[in-house]
N, CA, C and O atoms as a GROMACS GRO file, in nm:
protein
  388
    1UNK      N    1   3.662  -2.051  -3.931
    1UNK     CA    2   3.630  -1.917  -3.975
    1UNK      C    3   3.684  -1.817  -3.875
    1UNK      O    4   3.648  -1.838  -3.759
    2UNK      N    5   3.757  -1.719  -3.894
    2UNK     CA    6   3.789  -1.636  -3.821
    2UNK      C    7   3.700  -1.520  -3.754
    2UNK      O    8   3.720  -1.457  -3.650
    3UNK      N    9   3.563  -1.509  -3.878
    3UNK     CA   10   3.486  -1.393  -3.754
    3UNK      C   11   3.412  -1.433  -3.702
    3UNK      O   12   3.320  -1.353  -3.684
    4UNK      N   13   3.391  -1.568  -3.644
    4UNK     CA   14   3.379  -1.660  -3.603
    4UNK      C   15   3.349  -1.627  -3.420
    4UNK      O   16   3.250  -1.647  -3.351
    5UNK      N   17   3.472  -1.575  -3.391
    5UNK     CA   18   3.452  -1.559  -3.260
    5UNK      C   19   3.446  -1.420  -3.204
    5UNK      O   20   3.447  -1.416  -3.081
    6UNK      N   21   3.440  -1.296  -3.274
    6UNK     CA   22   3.374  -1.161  -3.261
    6UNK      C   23   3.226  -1.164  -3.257
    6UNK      O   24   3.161  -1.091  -3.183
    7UNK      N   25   3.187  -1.228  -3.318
    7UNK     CA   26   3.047  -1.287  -3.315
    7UNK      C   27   2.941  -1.331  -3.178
    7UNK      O   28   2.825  -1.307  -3.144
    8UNK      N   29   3.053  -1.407  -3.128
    8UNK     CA   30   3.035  -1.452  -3.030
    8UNK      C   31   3.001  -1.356  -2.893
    8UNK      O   32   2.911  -1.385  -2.814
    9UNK      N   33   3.118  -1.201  -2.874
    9UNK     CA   34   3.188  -1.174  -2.806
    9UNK      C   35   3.092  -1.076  -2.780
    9UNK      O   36   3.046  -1.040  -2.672
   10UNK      N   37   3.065  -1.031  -2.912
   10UNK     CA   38   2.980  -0.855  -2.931
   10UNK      C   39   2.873  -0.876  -2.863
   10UNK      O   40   2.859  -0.795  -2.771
   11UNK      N   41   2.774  -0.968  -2.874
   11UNK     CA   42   2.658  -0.992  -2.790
   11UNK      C   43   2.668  -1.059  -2.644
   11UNK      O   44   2.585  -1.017  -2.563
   12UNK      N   45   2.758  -1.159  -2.599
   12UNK     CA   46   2.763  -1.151  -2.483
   12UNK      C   47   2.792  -1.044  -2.381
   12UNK      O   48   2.744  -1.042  -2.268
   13UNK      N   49   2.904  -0.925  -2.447
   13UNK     CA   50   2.919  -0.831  -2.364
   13UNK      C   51   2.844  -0.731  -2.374
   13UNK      O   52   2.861  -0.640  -2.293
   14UNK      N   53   2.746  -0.719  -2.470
   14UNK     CA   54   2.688  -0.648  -2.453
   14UNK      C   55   2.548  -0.649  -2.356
   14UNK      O   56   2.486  -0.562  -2.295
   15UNK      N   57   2.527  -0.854  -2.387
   15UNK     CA   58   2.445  -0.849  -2.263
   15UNK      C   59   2.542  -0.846  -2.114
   15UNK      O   60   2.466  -0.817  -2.021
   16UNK      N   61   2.660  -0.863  -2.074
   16UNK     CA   62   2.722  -0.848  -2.001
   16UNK      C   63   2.679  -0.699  -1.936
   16UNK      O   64   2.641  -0.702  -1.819
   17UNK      N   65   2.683  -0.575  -2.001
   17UNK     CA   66   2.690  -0.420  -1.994
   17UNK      C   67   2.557  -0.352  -1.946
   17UNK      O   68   2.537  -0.246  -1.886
   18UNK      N   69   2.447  -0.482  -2.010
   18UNK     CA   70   2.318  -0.414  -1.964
   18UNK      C   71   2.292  -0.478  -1.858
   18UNK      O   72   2.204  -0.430  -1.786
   19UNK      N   73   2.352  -0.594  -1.820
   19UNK     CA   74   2.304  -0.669  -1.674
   19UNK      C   75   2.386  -0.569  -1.584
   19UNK      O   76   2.308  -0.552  -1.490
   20UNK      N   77   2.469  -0.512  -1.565
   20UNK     CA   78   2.584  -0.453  -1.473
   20UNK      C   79   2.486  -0.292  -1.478
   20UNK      O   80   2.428  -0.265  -1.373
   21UNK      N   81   2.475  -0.223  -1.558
   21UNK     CA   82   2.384  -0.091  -1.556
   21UNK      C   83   2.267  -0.088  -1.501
   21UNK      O   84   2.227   0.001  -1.426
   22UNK      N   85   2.194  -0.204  -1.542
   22UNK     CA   86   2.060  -0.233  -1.495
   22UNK      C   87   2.068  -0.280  -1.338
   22UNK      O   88   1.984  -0.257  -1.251
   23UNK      N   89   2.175  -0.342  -1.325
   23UNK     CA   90   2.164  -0.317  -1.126
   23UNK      C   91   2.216  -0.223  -1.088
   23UNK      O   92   2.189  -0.212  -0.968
   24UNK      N   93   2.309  -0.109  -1.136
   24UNK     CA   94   2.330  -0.025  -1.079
   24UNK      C   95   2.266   0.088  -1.055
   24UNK      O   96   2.283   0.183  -0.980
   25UNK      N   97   2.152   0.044  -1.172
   25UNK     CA   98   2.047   0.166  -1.168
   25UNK      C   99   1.923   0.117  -1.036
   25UNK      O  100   1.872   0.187  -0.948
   26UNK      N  101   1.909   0.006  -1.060
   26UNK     CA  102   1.840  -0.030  -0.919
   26UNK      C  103   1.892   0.012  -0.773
   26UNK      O  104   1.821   0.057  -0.683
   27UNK      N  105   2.002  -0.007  -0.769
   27UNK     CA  106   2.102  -0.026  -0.696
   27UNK      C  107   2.098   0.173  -0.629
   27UNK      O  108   2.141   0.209  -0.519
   28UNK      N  109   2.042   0.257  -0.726
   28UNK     CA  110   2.029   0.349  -0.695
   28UNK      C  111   1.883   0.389  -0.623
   28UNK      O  112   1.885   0.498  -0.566
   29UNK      N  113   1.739   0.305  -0.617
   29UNK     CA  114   1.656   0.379  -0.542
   29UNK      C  115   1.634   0.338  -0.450
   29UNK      O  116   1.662   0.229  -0.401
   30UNK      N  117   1.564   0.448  -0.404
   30UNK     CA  118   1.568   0.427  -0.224
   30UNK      C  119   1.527   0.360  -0.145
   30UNK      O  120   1.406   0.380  -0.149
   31UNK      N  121   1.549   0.281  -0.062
   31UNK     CA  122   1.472   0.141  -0.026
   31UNK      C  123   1.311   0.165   0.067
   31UNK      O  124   1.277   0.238   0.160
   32UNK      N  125   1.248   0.066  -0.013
   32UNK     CA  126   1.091   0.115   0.033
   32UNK      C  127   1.073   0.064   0.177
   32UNK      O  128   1.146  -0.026   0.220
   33UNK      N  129   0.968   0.125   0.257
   33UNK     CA  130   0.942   0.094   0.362
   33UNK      C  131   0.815  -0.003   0.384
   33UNK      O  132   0.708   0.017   0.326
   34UNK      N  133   0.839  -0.128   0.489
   34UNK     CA  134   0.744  -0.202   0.462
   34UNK      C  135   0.616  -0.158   0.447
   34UNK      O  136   0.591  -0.038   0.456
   35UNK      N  137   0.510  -0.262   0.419
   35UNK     CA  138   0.381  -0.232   0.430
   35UNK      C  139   0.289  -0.218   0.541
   35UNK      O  140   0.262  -0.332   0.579
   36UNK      N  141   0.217  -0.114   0.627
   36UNK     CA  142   0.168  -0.111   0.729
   36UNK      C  143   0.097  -0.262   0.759
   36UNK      O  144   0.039  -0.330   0.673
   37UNK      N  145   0.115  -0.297   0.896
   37UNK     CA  146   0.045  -0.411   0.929
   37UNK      C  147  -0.074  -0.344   0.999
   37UNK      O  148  -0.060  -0.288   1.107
   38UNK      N  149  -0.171  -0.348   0.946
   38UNK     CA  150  -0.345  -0.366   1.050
   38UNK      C  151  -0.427  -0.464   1.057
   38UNK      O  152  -0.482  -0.525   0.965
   39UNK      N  153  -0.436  -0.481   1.201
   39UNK     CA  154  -0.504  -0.631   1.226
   39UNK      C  155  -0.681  -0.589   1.163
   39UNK      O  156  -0.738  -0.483   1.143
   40UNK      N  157  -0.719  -0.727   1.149
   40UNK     CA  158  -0.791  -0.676   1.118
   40UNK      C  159  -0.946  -0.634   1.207
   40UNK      O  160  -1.057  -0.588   1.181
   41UNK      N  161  -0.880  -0.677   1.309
   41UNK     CA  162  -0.993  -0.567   1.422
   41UNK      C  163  -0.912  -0.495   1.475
   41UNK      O  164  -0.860  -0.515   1.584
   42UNK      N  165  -0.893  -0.406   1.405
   42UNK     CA  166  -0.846  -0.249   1.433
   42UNK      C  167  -0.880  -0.178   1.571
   42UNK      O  168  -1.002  -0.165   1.562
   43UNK      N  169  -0.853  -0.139   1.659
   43UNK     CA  170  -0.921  -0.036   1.777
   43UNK      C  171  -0.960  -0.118   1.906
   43UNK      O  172  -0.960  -0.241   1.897
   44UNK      N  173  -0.980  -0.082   1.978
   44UNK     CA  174  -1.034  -0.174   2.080
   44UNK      C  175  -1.215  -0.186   2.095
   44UNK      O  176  -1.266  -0.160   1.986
   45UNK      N  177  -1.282  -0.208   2.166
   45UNK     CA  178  -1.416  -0.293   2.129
   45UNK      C  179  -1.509  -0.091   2.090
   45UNK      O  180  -1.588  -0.053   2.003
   46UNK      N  181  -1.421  -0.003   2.238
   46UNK     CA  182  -1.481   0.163   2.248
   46UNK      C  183  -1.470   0.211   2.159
   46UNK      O  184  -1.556   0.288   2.115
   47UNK      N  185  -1.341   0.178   2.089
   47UNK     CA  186  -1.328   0.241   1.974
   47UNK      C  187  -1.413   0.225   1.834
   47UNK      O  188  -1.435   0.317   1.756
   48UNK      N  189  -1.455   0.095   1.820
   48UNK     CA  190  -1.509   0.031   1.720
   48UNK      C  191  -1.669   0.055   1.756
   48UNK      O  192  -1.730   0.050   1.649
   49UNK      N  193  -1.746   0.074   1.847
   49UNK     CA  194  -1.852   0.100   1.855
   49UNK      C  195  -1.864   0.267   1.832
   49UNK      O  196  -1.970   0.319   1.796
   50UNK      N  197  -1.727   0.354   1.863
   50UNK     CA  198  -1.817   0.493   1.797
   50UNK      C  199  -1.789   0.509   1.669
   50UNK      O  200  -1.810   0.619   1.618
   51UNK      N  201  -1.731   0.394   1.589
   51UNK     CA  202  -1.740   0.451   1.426
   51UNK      C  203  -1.820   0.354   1.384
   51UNK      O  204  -1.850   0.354   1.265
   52UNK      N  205  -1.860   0.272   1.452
   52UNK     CA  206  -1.995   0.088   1.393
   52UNK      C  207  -2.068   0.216   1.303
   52UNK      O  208  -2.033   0.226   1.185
   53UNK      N  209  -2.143   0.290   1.344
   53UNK     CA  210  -2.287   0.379   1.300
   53UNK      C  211  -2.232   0.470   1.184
   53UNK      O  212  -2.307   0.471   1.086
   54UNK      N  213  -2.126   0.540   1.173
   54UNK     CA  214  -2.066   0.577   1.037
   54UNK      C  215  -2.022   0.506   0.986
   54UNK      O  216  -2.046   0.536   0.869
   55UNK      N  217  -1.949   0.391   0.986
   55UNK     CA  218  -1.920   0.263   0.878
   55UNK      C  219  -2.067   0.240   0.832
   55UNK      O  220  -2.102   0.270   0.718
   56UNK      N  221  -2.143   0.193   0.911
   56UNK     CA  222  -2.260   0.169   0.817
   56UNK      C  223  -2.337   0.271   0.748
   56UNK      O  224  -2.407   0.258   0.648
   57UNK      N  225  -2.314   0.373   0.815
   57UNK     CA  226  -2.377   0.483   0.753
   57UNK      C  227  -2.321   0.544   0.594
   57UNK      O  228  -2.375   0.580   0.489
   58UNK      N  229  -2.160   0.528   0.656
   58UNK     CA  230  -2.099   0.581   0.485
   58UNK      C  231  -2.045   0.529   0.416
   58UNK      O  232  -2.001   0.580   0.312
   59UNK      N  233  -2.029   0.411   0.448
   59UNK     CA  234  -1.890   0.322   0.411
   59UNK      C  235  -1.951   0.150   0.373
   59UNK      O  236  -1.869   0.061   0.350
   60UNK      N  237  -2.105   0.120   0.369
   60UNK     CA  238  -2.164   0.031   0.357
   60UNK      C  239  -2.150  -0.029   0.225
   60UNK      O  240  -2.189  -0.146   0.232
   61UNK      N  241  -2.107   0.004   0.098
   61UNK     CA  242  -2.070  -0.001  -0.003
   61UNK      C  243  -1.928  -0.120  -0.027
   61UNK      O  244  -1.910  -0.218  -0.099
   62UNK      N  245  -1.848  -0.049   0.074
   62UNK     CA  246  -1.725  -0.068   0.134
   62UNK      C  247  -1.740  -0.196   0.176
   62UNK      O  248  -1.708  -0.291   0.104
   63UNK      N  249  -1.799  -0.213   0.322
   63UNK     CA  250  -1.845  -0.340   0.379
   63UNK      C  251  -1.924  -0.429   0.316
   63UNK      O  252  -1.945  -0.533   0.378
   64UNK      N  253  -1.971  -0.417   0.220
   64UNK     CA  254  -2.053  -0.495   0.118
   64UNK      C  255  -1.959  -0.580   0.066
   64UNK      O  256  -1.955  -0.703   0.077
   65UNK      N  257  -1.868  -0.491  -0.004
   65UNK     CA  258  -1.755  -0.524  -0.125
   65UNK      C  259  -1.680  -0.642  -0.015
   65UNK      O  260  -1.661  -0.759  -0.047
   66UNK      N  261  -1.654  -0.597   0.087
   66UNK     CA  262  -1.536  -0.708   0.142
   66UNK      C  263  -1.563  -0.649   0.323
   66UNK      O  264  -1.544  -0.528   0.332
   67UNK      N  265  -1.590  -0.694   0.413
   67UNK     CA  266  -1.566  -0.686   0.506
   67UNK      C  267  -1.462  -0.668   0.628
   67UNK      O  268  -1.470  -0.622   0.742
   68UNK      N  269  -1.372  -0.718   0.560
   68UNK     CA  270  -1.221  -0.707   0.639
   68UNK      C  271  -1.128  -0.621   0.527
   68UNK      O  272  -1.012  -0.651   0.501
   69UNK      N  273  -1.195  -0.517   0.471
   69UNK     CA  274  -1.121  -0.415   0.380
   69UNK      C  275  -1.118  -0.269   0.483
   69UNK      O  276  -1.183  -0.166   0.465
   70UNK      N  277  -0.976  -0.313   0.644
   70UNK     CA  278  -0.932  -0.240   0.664
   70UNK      C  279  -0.928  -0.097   0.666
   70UNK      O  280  -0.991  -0.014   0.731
   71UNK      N  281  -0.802  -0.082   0.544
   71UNK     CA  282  -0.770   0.025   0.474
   71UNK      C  283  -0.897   0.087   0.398
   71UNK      O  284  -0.936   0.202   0.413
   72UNK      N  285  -0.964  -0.024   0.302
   72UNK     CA  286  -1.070   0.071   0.273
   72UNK      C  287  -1.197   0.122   0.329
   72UNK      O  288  -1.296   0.175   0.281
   73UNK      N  289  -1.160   0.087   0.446
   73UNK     CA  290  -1.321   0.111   0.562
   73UNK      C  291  -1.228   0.260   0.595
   73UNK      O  292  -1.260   0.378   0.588
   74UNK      N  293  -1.155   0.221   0.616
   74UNK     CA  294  -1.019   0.394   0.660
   74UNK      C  295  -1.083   0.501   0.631
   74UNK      O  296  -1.149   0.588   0.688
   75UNK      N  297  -1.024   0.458   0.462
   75UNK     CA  298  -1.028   0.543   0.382
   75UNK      C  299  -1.157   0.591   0.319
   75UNK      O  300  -1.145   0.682   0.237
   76UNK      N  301  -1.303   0.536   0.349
   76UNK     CA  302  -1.403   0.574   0.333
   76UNK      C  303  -1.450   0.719   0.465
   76UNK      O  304  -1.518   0.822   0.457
   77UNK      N  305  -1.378   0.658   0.567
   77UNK     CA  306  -1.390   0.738   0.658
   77UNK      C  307  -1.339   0.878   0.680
   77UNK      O  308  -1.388   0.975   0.736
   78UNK      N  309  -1.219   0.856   0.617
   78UNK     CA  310  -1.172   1.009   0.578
   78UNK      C  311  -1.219   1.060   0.480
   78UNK      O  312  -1.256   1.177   0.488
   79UNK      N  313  -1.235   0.983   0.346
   79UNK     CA  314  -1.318   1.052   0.244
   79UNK      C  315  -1.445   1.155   0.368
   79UNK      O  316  -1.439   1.278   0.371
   80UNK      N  317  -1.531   1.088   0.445
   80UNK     CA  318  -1.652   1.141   0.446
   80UNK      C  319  -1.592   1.263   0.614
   80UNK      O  320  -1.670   1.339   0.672
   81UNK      N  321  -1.488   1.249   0.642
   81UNK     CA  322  -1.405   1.343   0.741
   81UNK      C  323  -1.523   1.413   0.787
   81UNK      O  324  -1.578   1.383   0.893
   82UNK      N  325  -1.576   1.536   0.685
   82UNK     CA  326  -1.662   1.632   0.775
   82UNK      C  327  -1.827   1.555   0.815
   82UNK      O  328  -1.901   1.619   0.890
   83UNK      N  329  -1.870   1.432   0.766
   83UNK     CA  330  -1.975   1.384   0.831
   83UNK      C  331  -1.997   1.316   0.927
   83UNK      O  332  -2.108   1.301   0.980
   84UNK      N  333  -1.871   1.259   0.968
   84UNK     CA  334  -1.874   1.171   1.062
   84UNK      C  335  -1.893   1.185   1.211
   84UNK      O  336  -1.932   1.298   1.240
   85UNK      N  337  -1.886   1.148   1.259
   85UNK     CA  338  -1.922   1.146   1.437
   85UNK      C  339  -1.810   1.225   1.493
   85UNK      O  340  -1.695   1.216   1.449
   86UNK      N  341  -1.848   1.310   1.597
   86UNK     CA  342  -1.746   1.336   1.635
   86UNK      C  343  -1.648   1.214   1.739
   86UNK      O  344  -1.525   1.207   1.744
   87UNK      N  345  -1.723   1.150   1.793
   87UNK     CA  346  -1.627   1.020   1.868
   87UNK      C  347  -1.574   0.987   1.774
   87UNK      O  348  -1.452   1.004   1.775
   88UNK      N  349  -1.632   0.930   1.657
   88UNK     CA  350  -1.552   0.826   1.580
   88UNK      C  351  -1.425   0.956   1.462
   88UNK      O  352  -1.359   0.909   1.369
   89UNK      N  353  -1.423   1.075   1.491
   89UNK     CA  354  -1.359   1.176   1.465
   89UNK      C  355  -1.199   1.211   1.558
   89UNK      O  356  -1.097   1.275   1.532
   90UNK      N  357  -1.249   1.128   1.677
   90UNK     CA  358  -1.177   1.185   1.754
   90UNK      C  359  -1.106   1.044   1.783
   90UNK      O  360  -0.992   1.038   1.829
   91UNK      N  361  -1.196   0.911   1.749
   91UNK     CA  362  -1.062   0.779   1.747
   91UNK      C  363  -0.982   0.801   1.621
   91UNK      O  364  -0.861   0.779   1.624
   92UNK      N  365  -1.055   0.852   1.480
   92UNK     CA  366  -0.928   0.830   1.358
   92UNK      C  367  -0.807   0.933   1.404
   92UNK      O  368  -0.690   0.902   1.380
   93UNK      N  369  -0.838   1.045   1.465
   93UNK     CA  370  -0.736   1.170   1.554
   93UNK      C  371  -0.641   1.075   1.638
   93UNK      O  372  -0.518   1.080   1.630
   94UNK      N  373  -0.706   0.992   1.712
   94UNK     CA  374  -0.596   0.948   1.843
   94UNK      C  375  -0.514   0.794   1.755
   94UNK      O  376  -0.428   0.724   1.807
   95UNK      N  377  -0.568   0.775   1.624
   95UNK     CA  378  -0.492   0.666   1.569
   95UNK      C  379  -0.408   0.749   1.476
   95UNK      O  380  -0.390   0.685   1.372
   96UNK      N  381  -0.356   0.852   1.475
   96UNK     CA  382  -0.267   0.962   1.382
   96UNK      C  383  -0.356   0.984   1.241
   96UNK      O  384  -0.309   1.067   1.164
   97UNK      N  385  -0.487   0.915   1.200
   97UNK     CA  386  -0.495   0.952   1.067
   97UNK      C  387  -0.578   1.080   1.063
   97UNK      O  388  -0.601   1.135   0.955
   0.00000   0.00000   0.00000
């Protein structure tokens, strides 16, 4: 049969066209930056005793859910920014957050 091998042709190159676009469109964004590493005892022992009393105080929810939730012990802590201690105000300051 002669249309036989147009058949063939139209769909390979066309998957040919979308594999070649589809990496070039990747190929266009910007490469991500890894993921922060935090150990998970964060701070040194001074540091961790002036936020112990606001973790438990605001963030107990937090520590319930998972204990070594880092980021979300963090981020409870900034949520509550204006309640917190001023020590433990002044370690999230000297850790840039």
């Amino acid at each position: 049969m002669p249309g036989r091998g147009i058949m063939f042709r139209i769909p390979s190159l066309t998957l040919a066209f979308v594999l070649a676009t589809g990496a070039a469109a990747l190929a266009q964004l910007p490469p991500q930056p890894p993921p922060p590493k935090i150990p998970l005892n964060a701070g040194d022992e001074k540091e961790r005793a002036a936020c112990h009393p606001d973790v438990i105080k605001y963030c107990s929810s937090v520590v319930d859910a998972n204990p070594e939730d880092v980021l979300g012990i963090l981020g409870c802590l900034q949520k509550n920014r204006t309640s917190i201690s001023s020590a433990c105000n002044s370690v999230l300051k000297s850790h840039g957050q």
